[in-house]
DOGUKOL-891198 format. One line per 2 residues: number of its first residue (from 1); for each residue x, y, z of N, C-alpha, C. Coordinates in Angstrom, 1 decimal. Layout:
N
NUM = X Y Z X Y Z X Y Z ~ ...
//
This chain:
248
1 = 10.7 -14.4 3.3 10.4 -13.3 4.2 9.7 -12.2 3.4 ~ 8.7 -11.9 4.0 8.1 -10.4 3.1 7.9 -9.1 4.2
3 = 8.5 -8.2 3.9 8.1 -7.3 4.5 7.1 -5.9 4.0 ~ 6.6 -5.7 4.8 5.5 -5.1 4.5 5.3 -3.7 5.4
5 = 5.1 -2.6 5.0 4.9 -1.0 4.5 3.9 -0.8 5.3 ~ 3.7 -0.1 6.2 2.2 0.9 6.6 1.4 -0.7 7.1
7 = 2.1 -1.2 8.6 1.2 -2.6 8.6 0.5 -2.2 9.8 ~ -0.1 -0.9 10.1 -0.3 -0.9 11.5 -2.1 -0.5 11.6
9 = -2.5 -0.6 10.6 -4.0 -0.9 10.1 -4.5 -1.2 8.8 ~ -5.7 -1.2 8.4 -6.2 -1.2 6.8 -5.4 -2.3 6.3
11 = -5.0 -1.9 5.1 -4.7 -2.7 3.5 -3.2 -3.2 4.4 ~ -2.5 -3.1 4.4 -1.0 -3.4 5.3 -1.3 -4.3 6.4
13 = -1.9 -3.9 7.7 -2.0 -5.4 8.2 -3.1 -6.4 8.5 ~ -4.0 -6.4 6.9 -4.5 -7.2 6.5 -3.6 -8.4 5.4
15 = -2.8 -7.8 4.8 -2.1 -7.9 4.2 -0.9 -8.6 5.2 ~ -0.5 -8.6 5.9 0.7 -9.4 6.6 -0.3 -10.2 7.3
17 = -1.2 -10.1 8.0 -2.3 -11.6 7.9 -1.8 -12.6 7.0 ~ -2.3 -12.5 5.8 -2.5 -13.1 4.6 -1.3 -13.8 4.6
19 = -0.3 -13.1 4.3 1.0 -13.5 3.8 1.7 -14.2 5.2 ~ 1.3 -14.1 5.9 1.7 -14.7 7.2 1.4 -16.2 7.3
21 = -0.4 -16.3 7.0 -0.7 -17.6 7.1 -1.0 -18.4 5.8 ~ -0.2 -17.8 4.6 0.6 -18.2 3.5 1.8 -18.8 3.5
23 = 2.7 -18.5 4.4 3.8 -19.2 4.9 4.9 -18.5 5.0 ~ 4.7 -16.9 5.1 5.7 -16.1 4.8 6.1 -15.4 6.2
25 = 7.5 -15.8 6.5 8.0 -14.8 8.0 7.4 -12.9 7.0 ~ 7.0 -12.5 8.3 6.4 -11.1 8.0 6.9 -10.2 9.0
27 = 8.1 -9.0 7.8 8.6 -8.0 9.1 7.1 -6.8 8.7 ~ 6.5 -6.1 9.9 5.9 -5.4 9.7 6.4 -3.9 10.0
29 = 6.1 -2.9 9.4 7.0 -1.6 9.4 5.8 -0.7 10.1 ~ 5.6 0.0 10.7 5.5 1.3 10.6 5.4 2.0 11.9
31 = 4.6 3.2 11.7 5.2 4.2 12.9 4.7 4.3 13.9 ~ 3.4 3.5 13.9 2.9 3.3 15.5 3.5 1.4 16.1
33 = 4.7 1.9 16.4 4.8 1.0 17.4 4.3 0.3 17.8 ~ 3.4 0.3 18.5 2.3 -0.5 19.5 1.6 -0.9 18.9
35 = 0.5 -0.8 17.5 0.4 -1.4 16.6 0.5 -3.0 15.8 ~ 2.0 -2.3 15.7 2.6 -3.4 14.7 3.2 -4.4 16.1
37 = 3.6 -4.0 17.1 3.8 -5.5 18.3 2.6 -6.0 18.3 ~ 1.3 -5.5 18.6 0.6 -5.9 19.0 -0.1 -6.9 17.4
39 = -0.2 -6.7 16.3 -0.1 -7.6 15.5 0.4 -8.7 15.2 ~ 2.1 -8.6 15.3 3.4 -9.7 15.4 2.6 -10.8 16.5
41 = 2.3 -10.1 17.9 1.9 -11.0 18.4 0.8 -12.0 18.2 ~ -0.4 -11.3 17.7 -1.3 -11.7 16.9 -0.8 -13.2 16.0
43 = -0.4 -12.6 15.1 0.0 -13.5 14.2 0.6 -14.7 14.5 ~ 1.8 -14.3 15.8 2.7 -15.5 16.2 1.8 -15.8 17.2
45 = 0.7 -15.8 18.1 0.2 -16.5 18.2 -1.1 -17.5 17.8 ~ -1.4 -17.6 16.2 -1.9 -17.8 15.4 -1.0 -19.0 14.4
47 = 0.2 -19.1 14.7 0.9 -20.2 14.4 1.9 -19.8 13.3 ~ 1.9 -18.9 13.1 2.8 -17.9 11.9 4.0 -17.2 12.5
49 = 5.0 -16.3 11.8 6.0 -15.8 11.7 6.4 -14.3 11.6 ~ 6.6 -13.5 12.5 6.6 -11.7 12.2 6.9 -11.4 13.3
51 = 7.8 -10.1 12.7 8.3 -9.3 13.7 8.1 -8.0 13.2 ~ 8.2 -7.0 14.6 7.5 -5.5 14.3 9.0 -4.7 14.3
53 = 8.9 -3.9 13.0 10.4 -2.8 13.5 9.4 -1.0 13.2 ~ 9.6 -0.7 13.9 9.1 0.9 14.0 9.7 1.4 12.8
55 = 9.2 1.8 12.0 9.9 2.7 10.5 9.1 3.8 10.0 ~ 9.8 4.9 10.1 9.1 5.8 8.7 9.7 6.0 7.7
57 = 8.8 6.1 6.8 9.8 5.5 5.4 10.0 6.7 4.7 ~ 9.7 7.8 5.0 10.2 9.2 4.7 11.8 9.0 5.0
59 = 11.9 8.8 6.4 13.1 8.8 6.8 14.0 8.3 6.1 ~ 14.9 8.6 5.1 15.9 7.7 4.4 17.3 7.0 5.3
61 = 17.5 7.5 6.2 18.5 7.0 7.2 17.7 6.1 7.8 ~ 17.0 6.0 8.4 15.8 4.9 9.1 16.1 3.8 8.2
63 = 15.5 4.0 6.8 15.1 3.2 6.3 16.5 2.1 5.4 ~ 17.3 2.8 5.3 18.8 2.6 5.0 19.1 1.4 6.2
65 = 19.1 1.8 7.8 19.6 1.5 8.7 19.0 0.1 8.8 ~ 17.3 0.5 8.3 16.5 -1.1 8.3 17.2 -1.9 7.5
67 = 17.6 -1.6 6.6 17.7 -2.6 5.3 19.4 -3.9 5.7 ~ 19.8 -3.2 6.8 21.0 -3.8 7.0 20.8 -4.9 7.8
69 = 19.7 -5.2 8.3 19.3 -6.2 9.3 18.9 -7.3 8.0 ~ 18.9 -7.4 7.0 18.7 -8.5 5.9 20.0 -8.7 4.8
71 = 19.8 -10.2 4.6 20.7 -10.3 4.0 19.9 -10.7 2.4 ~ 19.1 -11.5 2.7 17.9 -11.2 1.2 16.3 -11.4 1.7
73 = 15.7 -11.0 1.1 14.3 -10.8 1.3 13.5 -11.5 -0.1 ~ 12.4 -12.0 0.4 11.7 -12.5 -1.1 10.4 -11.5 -1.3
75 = 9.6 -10.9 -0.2 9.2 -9.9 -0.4 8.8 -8.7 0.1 ~ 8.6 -7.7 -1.2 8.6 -6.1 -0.2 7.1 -5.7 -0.7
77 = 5.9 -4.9 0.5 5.0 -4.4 -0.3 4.9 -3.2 0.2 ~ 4.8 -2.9 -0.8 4.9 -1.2 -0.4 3.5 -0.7 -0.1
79 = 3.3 -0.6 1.1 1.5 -0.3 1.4 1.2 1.2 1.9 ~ 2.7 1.3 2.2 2.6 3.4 3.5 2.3 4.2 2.3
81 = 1.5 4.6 2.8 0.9 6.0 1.9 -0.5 6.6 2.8 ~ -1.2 7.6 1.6 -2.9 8.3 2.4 -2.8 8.9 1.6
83 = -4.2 9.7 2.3 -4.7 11.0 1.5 -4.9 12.1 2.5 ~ -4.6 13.0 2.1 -5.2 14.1 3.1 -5.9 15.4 2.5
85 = -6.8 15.1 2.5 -7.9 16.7 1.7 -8.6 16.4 1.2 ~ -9.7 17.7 0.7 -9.9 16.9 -1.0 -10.6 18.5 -1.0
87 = -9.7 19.4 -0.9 -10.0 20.8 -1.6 -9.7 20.5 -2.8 ~ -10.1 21.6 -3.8 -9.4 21.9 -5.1 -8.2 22.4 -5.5
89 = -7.8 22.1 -6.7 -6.4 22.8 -7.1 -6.0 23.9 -6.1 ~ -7.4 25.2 -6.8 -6.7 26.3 -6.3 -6.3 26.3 -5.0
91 = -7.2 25.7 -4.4 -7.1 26.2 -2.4 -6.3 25.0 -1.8 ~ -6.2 23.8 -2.4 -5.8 22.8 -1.6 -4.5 23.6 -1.3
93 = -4.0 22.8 0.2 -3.1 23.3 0.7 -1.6 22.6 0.4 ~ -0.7 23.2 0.1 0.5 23.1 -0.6 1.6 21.9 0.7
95 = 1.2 21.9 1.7 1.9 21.1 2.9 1.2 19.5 2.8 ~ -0.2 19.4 2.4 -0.4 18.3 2.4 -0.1 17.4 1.4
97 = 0.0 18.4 0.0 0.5 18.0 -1.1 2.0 17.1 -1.3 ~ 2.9 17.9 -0.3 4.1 17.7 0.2 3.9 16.6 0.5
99 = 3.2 16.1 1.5 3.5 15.1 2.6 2.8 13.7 1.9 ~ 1.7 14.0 1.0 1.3 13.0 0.5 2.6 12.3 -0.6
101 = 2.9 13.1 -1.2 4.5 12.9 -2.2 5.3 12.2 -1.5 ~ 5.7 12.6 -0.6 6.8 12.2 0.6 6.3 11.2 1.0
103 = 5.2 10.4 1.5 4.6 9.5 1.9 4.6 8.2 0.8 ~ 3.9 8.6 -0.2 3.6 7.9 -1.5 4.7 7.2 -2.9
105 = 5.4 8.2 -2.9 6.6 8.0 -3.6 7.8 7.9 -3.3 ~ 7.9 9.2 -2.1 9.5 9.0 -1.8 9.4 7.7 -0.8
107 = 8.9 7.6 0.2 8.3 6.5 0.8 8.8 5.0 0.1 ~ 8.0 5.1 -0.6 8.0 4.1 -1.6 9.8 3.6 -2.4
109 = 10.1 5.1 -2.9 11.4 4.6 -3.9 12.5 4.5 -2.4 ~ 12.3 5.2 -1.3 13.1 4.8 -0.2 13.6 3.7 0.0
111 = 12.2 2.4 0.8 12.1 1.5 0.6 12.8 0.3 -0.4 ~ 12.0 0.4 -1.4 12.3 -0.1 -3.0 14.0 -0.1 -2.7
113 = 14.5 1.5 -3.0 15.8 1.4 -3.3 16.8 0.5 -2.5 ~ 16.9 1.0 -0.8 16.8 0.1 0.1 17.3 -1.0 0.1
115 = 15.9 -2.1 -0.3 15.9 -3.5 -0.3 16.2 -4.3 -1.8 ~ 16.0 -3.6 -3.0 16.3 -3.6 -3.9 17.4 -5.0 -4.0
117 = 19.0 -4.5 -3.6 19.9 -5.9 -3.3 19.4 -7.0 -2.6 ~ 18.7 -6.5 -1.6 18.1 -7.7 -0.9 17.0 -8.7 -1.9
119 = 16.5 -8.5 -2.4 15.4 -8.7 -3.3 15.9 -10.0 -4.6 ~ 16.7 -8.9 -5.3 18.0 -9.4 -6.0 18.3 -10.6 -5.5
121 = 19.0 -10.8 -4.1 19.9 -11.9 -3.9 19.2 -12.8 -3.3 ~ 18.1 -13.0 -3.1 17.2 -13.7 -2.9 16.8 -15.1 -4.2
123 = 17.4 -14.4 -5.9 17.1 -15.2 -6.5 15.6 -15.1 -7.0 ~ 14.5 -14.8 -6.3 13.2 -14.8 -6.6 12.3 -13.3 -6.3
125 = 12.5 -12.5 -6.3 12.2 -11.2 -5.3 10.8 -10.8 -5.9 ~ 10.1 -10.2 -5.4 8.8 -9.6 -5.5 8.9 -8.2 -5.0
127 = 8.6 -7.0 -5.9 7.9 -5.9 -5.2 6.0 -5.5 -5.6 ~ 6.0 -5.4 -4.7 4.6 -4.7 -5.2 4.4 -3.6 -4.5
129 = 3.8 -2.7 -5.0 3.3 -1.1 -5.3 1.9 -1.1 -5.1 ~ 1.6 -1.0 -3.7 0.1 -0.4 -3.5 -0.2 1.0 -4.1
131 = -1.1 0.9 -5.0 -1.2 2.3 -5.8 -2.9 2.6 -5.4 ~ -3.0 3.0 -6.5 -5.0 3.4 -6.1 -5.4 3.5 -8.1
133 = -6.8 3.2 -7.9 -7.1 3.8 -9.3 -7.3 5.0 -9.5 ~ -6.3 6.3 -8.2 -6.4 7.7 -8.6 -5.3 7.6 -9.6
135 = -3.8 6.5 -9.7 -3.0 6.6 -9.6 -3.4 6.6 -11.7 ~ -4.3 6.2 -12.0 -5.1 6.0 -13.2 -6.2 6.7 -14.1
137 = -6.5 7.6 -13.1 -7.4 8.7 -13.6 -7.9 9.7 -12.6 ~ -8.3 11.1 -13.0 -8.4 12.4 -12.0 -9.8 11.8 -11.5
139 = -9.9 13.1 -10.7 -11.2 13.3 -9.9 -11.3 14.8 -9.0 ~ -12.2 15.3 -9.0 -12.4 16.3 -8.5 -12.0 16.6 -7.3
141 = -11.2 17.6 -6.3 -10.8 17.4 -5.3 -9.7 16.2 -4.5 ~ -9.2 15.9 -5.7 -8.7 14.7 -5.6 -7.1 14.8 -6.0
143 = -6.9 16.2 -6.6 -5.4 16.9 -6.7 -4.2 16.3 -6.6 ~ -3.7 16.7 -5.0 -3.0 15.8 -4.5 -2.5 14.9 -4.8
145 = -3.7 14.0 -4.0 -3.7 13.1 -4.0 -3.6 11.8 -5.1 ~ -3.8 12.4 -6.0 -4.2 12.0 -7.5 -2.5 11.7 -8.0
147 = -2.1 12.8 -8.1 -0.8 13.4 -8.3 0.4 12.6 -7.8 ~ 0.4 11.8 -6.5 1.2 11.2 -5.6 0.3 9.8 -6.1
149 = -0.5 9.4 -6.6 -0.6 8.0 -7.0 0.1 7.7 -7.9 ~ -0.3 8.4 -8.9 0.5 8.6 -10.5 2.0 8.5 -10.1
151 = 2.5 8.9 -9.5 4.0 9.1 -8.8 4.4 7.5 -8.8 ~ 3.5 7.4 -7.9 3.8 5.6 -7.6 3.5 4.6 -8.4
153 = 2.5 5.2 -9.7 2.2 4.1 -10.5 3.5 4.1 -11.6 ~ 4.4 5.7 -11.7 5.4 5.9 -12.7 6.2 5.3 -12.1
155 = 6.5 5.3 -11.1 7.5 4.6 -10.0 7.5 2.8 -10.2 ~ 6.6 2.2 -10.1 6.4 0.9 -10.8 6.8 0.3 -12.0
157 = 5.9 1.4 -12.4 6.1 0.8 -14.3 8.3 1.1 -14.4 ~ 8.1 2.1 -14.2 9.7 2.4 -15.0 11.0 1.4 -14.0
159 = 10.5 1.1 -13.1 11.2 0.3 -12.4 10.7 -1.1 -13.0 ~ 9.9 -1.5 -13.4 9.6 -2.8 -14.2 10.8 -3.1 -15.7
161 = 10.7 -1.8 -15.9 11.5 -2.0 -17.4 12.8 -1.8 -16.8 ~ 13.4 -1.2 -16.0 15.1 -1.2 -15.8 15.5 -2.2 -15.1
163 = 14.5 -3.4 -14.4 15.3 -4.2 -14.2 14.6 -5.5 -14.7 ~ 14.4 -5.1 -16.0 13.8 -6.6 -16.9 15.1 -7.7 -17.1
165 = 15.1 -8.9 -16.8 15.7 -9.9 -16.9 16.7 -10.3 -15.4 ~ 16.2 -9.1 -14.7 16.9 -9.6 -13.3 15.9 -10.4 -12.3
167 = 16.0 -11.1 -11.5 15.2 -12.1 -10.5 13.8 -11.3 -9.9 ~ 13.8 -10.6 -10.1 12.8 -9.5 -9.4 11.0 -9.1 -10.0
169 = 9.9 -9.6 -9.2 8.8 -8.8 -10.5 8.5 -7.5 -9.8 ~ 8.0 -6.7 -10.3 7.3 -6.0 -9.9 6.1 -5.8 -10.2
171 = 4.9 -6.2 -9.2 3.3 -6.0 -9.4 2.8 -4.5 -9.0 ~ 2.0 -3.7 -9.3 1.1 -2.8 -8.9 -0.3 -3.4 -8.8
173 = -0.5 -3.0 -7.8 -2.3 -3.5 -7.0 -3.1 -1.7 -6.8 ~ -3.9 -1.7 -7.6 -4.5 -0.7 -7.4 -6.2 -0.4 -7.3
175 = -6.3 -0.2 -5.9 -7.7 -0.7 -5.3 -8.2 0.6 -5.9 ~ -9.9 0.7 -6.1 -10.9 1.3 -5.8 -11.5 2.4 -4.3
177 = -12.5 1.8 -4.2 -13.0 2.4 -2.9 -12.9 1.5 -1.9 ~ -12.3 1.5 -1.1 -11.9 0.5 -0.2 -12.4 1.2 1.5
179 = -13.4 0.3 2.5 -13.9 1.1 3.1 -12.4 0.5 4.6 ~ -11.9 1.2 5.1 -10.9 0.8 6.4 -11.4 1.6 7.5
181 = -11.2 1.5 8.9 -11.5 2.0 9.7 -10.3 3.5 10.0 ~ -9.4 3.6 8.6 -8.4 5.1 9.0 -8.4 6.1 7.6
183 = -8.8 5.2 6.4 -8.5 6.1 5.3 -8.8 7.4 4.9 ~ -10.4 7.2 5.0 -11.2 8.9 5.2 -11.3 9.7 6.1
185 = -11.1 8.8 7.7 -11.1 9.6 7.8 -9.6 10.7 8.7 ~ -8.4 10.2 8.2 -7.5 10.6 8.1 -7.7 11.7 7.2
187 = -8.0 11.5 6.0 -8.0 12.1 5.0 -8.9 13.8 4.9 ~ -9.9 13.2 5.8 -11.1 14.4 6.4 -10.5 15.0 7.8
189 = -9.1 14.7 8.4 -8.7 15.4 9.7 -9.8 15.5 10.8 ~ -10.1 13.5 10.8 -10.9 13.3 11.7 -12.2 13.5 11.7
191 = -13.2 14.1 11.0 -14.5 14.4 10.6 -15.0 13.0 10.5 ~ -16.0 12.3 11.3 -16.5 11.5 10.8 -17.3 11.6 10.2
193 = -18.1 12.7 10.3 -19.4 12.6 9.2 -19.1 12.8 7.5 ~ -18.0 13.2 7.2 -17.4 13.7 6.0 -16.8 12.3 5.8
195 = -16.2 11.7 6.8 -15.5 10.5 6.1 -16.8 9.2 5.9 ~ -18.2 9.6 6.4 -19.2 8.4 6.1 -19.5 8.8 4.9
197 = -19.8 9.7 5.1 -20.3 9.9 3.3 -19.4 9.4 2.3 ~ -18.1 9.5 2.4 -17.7 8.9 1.2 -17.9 7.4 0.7
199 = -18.7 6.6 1.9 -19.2 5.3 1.3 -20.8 5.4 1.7 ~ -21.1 6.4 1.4 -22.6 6.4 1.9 -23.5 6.2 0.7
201 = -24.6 4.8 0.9 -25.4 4.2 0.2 -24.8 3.4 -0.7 ~ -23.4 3.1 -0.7 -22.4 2.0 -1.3 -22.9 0.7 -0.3
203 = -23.6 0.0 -1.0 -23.6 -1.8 -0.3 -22.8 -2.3 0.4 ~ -21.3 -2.3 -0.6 -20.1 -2.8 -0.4 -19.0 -2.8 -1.3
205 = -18.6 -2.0 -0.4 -17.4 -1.0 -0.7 -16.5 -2.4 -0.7 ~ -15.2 -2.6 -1.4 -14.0 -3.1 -0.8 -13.7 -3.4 0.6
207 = -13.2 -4.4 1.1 -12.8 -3.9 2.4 -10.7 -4.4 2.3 ~ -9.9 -3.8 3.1 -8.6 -4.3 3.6 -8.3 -6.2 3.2
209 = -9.6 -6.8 3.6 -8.9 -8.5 3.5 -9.2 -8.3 2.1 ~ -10.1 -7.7 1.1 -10.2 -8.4 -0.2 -8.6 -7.9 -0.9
211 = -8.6 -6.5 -0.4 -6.8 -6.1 -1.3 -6.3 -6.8 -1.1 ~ -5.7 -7.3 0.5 -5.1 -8.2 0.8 -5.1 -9.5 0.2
213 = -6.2 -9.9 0.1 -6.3 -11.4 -0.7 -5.7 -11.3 -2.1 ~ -6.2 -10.0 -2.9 -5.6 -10.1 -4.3 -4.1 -10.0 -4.3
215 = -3.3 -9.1 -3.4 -1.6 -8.8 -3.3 -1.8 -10.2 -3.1 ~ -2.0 -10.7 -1.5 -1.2 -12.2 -1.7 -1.2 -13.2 -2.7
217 = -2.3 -13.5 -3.4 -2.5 -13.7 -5.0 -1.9 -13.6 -5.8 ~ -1.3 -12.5 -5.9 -0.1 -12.1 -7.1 0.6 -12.8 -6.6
219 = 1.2 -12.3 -5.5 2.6 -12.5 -4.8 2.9 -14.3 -5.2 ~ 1.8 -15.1 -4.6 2.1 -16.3 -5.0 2.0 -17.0 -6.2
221 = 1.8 -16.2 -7.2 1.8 -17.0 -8.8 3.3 -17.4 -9.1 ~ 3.4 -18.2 -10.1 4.2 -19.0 -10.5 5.8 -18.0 -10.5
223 = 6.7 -18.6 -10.3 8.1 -17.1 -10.7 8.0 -16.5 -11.9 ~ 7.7 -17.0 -12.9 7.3 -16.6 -14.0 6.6 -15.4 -14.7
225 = 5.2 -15.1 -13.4 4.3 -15.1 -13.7 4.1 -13.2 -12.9 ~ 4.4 -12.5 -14.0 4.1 -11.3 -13.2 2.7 -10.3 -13.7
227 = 2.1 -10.1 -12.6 0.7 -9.2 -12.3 1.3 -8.0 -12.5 ~ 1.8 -7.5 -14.1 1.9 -6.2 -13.8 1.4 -5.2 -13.2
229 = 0.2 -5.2 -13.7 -1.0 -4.2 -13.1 -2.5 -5.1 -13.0 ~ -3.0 -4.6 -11.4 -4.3 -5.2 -11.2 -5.2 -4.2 -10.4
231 = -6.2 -3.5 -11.1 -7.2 -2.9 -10.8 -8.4 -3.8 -10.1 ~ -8.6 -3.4 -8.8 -9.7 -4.3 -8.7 -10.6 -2.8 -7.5
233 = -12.3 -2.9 -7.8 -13.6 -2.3 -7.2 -14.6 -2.7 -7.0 ~ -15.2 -2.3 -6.0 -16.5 -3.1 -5.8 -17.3 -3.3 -7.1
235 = -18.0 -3.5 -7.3 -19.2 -4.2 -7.8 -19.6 -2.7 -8.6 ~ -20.1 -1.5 -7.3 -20.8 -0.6 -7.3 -20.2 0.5 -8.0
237 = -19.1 0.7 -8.2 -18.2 1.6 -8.6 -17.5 1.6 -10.2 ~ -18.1 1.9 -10.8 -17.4 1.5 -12.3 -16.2 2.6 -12.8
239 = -16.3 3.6 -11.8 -14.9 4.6 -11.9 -14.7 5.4 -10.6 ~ -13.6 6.2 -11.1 -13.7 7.4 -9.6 -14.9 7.7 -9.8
241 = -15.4 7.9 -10.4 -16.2 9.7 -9.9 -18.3 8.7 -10.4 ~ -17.9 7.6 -10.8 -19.2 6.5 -11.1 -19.4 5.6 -10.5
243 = -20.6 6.0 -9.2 -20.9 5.1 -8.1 -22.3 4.6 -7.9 ~ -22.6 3.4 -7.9 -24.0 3.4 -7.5 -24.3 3.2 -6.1
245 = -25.3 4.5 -5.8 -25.5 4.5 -4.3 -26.8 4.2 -4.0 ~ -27.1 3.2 -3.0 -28.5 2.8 -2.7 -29.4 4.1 -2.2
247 = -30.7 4.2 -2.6 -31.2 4.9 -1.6 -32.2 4.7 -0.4 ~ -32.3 5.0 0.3 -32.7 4.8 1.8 -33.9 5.5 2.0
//
């Protein structure tokens, strides 16, 4: 069983795709409802296995209250998170800062903490930590957001070392520029023209199935065999802030 975080578009439910018709029952979490059924159905009628539970993972009683419906789980991916802004230090606004934290980390160690036993008693358990390569290096306007990756990349690593020799790996997958039909322009509060440019004159950006193909990747290596950390970018992109853009 793998359950999976933020599955109600992008990187999340491409990602319970994957892991679906990998062989894995898929509970899918998040907060649009209608979404995540209308996926489950998807999938099970596709010949696979999943079911939709409405979750926000801020919520720690929600997410407590989820965790009792299992008795072990083999995997968790932690995919809920965003971005929202991309003012600077000084002006960025102190609410979205919040929320991306709360989204990205608390979110995250909610979950994690949560399923944690379940994971455990499974014998074989998997978490993975959808991160970003902000979570790796700054970028201008990128604050926040930057700040709440790093969160979740400390969040990984230190949870890797405290529970070294127990049944459990923990992988971090941390994408590039990834182009989805919600990231930017969530992040731009709806502006499409602000959220094209962020892949404008990029070839080929990332898309949701390629992350998804690398997580399910990890996920199925040998028990042995843990992906601590895997950066992967297009082609075009050799850092944050180093892009090659076509010109037209």
């Amino acid at each position: 069983m793998a359950v999976v975080t933020g599955a109600s578009s992008g990187i999340g439910a491409a990602t319970a795709r994957r892991l679906a018709a990998a062989g894995y029952r898929v509970v899918l979490t998040a907060r649009r409802e209608d979404r995540i059924e209308a996926l489950a159905k998807e999938i099970t009628e596709a010949g696979g296995s999943a079911t939709a539970y409405r979750l926000d993972v801020t919520d720690r009683a929600a997410v407590d209250e989820f965790a009792t419906a299992f008795k072990t789980i083999g995997v968790l991916v932690n995919n809920a998170g965003g971005a929202l802004g991309a003012d600077p230090v000084a002006t960025g606004d102190p609410q979205d800062w919040r929320t991306m934290y709360e989204t990205n980390v608390l979110g995250t160690l909610n979950v994690t903490q949560a399923l944690l036993p379940k994971l455990e008693a499974s014998g074989d358990g998997t978490v993975v930590v959808v991160s970003s390569t902000a979570a790796h290096s700054t970028y201008e306007g990128g604050g926040g957001y930057v700040a709440a990756k790093h969160g979740a990349h400390v969040l990984a690593e230190t949870l890797r070392l405290e529970i070294v020799g127990k049944p459990v790996r923990v992988i971090e997958i941390a994408p590039g520029m990834v182009k989805t039909d919600e990231f930017a322009l969530t992040r731009f509060g709806g502006d499409r023209e602000k959220a094209a440019k962020v892949y404008e004159g990029v070839a080929e950006p990332l898309t949701a199935d390629d992350v998804a193909d690398t997580i399910t990747w990890a996920v199925t290596r040998p028990s042995h065999v843990n992906v601590d950390l895997l950066v992967l970018r297009p082609r075009a992109q050799a850092s944050n802030t180093k892009i090659h853009r076509e010109q037209r």
